[in-house]
C-alpha positions as CSV (number, residue, x, y, z in Angstrom):
1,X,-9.0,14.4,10.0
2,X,-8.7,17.6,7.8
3,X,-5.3,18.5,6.7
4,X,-4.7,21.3,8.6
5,X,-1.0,21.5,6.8
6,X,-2.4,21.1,3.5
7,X,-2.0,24.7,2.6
8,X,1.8,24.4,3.7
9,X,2.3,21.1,2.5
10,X,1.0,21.7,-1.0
11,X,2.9,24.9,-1.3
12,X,6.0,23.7,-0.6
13,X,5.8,20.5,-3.0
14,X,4.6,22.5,-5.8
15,X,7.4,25.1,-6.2
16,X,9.9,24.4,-7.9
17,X,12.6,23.9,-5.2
18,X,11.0,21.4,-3.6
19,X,9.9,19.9,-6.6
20,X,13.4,19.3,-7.2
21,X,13.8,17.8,-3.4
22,X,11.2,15.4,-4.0
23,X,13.1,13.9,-6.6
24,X,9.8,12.8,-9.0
25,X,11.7,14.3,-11.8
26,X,15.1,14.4,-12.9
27,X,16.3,17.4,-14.9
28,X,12.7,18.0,-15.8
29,X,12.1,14.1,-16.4
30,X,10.7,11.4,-14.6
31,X,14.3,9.5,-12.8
32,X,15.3,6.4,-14.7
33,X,15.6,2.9,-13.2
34,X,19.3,3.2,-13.1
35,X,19.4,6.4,-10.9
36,X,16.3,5.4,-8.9
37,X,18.6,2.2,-7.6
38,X,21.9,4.5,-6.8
39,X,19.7,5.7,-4.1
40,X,18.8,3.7,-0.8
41,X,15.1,3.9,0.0
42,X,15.4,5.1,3.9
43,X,17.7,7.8,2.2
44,X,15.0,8.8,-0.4
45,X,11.3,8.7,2.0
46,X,12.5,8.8,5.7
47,X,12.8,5.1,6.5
48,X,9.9,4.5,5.3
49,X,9.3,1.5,3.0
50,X,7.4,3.5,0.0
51,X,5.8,1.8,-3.0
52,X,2.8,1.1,-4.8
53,X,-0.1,-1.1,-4.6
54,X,0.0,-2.7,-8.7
55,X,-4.1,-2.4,-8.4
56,X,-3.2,1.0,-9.4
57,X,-2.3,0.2,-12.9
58,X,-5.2,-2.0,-13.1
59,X,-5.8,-0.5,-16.4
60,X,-2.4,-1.2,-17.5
61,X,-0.4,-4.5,-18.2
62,X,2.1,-5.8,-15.8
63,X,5.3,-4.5,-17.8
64,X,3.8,-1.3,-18.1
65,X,2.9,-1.4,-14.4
66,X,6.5,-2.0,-13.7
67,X,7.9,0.6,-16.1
68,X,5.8,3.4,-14.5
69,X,6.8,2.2,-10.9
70,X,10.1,2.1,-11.5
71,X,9.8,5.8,-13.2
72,X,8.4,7.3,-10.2
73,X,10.9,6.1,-8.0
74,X,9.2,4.0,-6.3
75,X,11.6,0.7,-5.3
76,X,8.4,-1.1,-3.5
77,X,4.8,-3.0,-4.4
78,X,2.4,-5.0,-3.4
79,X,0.8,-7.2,-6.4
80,X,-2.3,-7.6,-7.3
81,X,-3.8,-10.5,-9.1
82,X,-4.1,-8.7,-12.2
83,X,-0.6,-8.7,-13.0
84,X,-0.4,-12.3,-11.6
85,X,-3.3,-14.4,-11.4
86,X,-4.2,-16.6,-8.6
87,X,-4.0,-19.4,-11.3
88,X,-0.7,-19.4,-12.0
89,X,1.9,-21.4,-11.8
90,X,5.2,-21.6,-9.2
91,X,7.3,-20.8,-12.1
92,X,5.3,-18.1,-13.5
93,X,5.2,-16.2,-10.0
94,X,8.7,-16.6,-9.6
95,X,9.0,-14.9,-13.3
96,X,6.8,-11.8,-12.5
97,X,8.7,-11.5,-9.1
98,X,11.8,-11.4,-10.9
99,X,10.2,-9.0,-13.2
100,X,9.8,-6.5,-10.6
101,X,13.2,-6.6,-9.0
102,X,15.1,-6.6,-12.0
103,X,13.3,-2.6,-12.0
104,X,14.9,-2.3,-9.0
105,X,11.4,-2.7,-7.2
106,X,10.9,-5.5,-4.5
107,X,7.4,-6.9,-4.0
108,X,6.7,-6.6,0.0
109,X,3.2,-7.5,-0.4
110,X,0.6,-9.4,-2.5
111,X,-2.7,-8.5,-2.7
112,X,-6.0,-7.8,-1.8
113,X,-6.4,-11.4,-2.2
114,X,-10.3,-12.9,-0.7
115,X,-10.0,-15.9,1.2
116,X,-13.3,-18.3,1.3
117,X,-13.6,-20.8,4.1
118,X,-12.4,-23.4,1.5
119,X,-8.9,-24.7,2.5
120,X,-7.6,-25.3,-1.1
121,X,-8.5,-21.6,-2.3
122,X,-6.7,-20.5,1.1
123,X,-3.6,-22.5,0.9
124,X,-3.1,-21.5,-3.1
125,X,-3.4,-18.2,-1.6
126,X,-0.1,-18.5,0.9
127,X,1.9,-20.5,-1.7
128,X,1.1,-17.4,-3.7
129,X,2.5,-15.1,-1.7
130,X,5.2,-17.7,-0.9
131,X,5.8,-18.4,-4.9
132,X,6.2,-14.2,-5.0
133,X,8.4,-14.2,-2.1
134,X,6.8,-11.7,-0.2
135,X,6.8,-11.6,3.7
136,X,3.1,-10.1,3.6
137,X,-0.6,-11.3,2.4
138,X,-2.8,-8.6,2.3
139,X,-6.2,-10.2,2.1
140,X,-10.1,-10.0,2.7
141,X,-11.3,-12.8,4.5
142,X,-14.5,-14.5,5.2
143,X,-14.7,-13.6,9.2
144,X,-15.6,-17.8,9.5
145,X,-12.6,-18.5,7.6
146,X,-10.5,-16.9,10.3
147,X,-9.2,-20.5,11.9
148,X,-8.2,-21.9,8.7
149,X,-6.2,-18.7,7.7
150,X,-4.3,-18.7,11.7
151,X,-3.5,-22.4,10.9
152,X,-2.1,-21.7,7.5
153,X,-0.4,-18.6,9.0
154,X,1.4,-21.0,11.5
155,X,2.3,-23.5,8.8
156,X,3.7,-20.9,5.8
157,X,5.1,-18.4,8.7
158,X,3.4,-15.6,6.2
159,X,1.8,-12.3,7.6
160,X,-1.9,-11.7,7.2
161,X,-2.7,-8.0,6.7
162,X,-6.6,-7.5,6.2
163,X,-8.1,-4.8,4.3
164,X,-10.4,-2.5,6.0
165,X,-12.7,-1.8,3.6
166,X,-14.5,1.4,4.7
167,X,-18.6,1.6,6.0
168,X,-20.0,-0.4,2.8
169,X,-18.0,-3.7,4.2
170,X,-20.3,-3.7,6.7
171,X,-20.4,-7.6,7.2
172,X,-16.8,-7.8,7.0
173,X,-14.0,-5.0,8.5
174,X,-15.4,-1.3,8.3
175,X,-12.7,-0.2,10.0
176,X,-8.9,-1.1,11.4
177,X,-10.8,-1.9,14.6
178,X,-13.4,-4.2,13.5
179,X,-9.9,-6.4,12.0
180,X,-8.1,-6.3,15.6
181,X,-12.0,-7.2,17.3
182,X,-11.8,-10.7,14.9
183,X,-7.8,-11.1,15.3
184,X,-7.1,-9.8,18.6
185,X,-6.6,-13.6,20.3
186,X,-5.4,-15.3,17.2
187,X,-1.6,-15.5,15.9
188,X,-0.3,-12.1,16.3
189,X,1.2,-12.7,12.2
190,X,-2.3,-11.8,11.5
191,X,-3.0,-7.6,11.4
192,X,-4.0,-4.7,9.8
193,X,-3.3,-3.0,6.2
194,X,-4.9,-0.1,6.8
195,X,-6.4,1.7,3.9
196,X,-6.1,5.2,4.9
197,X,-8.8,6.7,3.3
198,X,-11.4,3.8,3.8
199,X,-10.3,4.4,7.9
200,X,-11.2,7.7,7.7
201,X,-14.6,6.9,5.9
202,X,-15.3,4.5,8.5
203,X,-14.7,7.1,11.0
204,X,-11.5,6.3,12.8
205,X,-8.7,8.6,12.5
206,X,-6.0,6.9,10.7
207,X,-3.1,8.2,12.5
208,X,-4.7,7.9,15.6
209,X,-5.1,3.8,14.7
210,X,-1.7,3.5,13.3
211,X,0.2,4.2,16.9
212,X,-2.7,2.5,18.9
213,X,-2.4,-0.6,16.6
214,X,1.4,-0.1,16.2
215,X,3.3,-3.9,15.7
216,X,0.4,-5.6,14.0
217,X,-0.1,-3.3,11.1
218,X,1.6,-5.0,8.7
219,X,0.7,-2.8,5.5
220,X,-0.6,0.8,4.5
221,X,-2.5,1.6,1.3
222,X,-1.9,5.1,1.0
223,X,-4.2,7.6,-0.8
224,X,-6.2,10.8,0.0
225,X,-10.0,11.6,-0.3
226,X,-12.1,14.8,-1.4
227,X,-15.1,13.1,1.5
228,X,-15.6,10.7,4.0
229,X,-19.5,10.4,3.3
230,X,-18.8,8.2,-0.2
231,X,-15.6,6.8,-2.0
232,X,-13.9,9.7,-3.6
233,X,-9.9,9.1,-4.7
234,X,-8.1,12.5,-4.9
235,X,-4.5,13.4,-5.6
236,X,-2.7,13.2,-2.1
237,X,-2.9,16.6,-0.5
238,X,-6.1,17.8,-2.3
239,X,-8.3,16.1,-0.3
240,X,-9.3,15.9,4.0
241,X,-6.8,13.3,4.8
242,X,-4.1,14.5,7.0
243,X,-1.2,13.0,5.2
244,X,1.6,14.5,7.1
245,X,0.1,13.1,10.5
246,X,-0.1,9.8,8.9
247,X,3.4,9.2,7.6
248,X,4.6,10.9,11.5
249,X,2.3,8.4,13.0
250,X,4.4,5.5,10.6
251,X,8.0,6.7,11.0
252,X,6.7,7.2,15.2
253,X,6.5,3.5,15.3
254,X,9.2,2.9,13.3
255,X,7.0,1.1,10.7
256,X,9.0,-1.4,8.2
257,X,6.3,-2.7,6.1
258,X,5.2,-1.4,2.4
259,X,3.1,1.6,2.4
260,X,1.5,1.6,-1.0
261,X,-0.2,4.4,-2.6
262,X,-3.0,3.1,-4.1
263,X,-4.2,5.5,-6.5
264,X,-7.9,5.2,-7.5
265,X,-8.5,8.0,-9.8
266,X,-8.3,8.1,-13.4
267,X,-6.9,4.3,-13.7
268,X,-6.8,4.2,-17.3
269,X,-4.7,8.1,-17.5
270,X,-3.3,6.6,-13.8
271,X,0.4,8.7,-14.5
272,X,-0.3,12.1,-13.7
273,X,-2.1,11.7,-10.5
274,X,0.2,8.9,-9.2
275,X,2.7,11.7,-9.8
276,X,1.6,14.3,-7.9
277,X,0.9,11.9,-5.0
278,X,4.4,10.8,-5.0
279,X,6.0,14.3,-5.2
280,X,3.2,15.6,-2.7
281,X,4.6,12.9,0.2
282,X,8.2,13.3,-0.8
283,X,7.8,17.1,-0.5
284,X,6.3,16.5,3.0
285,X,9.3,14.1,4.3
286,X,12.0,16.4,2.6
287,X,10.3,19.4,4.6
């Protein structure tokens, strides 16, 4: 899982030509809105669906959230309940939804929401995601709960992606393959969002469980670490991840579904780093 590329990769997306290919700045400015929507997003990352988990800008409020999205050129998110609380109302999802893609940036995802084996914290959970109009829950549910979130899956025709969440979640998913173990004979809307660096941590190669796992990963949080023996956010490229076999391993199956960076590092100065991770990746598609 080292990035044997990162040498390359890093290279290339820091000069200044390919700095201009990535297209993180504009003239020596982050893009606007405006010129971030004259371009299709297949034309812009590869095919790939490339956005941002709102957990990122935890520190931040929601406009603020969407401002900075919508600066980096990102036309994708996944939101996370604090920009929109669980507690809220049909009408005020609809509102933040419309926030979002009025910045030119369409919510594919919602979440990490955790899901209790109680049926009326569940099902305010899928009308959520419904409310949002997302296609995807990404979630963290109790492994008992499993029945009641397969019937719900059935009823709201909403896909479940759970959260690995890396070696501490040790009674819960570790890894991609401790999700497919719980899900593998239940409704196949239920899958993987695959948090790349928590894979890694939990010793599976994330590239590797991408194409093995293939049509039930549902969502990617994208990020890069300095170590797999303890959580340890870095800027993508400085880290061990192999980031350009993981995005291969996406656009190999084809993959339609959001792939979020999710950029733990410095959340209350979040900018800069979500920065470089966004120019590091568009550096290594334009290349």
């Amino acid at each position: 899982m080292s990035n044997q590329s990162g040498h390359w990769s890093r290279r290339g997306v820091l000069l200044g030509g390919v700095a201009g290919a990535v297209g993180v700045l504009a003239g020596g400015r982050l893009a606007s809105a405006a010129e971030i929507t004259q371009h299709p997003a297949g034309d812009r990352w590869g095919g790939l669906k490339i956005g941002c988990a709102t957990y990122t800008f935890s520190k931040y409020k929601v406009d603020d959230a969407i401002k900075w999205i919508a600066r980096m050129g990102l036309p994708y998110c996944s939101i996370k309940e604090v920009h929109l609380p669980l507690k809220s109302t049909t009408e005020e999802r609809k509102a933040v939804a419309t926030k979002f893609k009025e910045a030119g940036i369409t919510p594919l995802s919602a979440g990490v929401i955790s899901l209790s084996n109680k049926e009326d914290q569940v099902r305010n959970a899928f009308e959520y995601v419904r409310d949002i109009g997302a296609p995807v829950m990404v979630a963290s549910p109790d492994p008992v709960a499993l029945p009641l979130v397969e019937k719900l899956v059935k009823e709201f025709d909403i896909k479940v992606a759970i959260h690995n969440h890396g070696p501490e979640d040790k009674k819960k998913f570790p890894s991609p393959d401790d999700v497919m173990k719980a899900v593998a004979n239940l409704d196949p809307r239920i899958g993987c969002c695959i948090d790349v660096g928590h894979c890694a941590r939990a010793g599976t190669d994330p590239a590797e469980a991408i194409g093995r796992i293939g049509p039930r990963v549902y969502d990617i949080h994208m990020k890069d670490v300095a170590r797999l023996d303890r959580p340890s956010t870095v800027e993508c490229g400085r880290g061990v991840l192999d980031i350009k076999g993981i995005l291969a391993a996406l656009r190999k199956i084809n993959f339609q579904g959001h792939v979020g960076f999710e950029h733990e590092k410095d959340m209350a100065d979040v900018v800069p780093g979500l920065a470089e991770c966004v120019g590091y990746v568009r550096g290594i598609i334009a290349g």
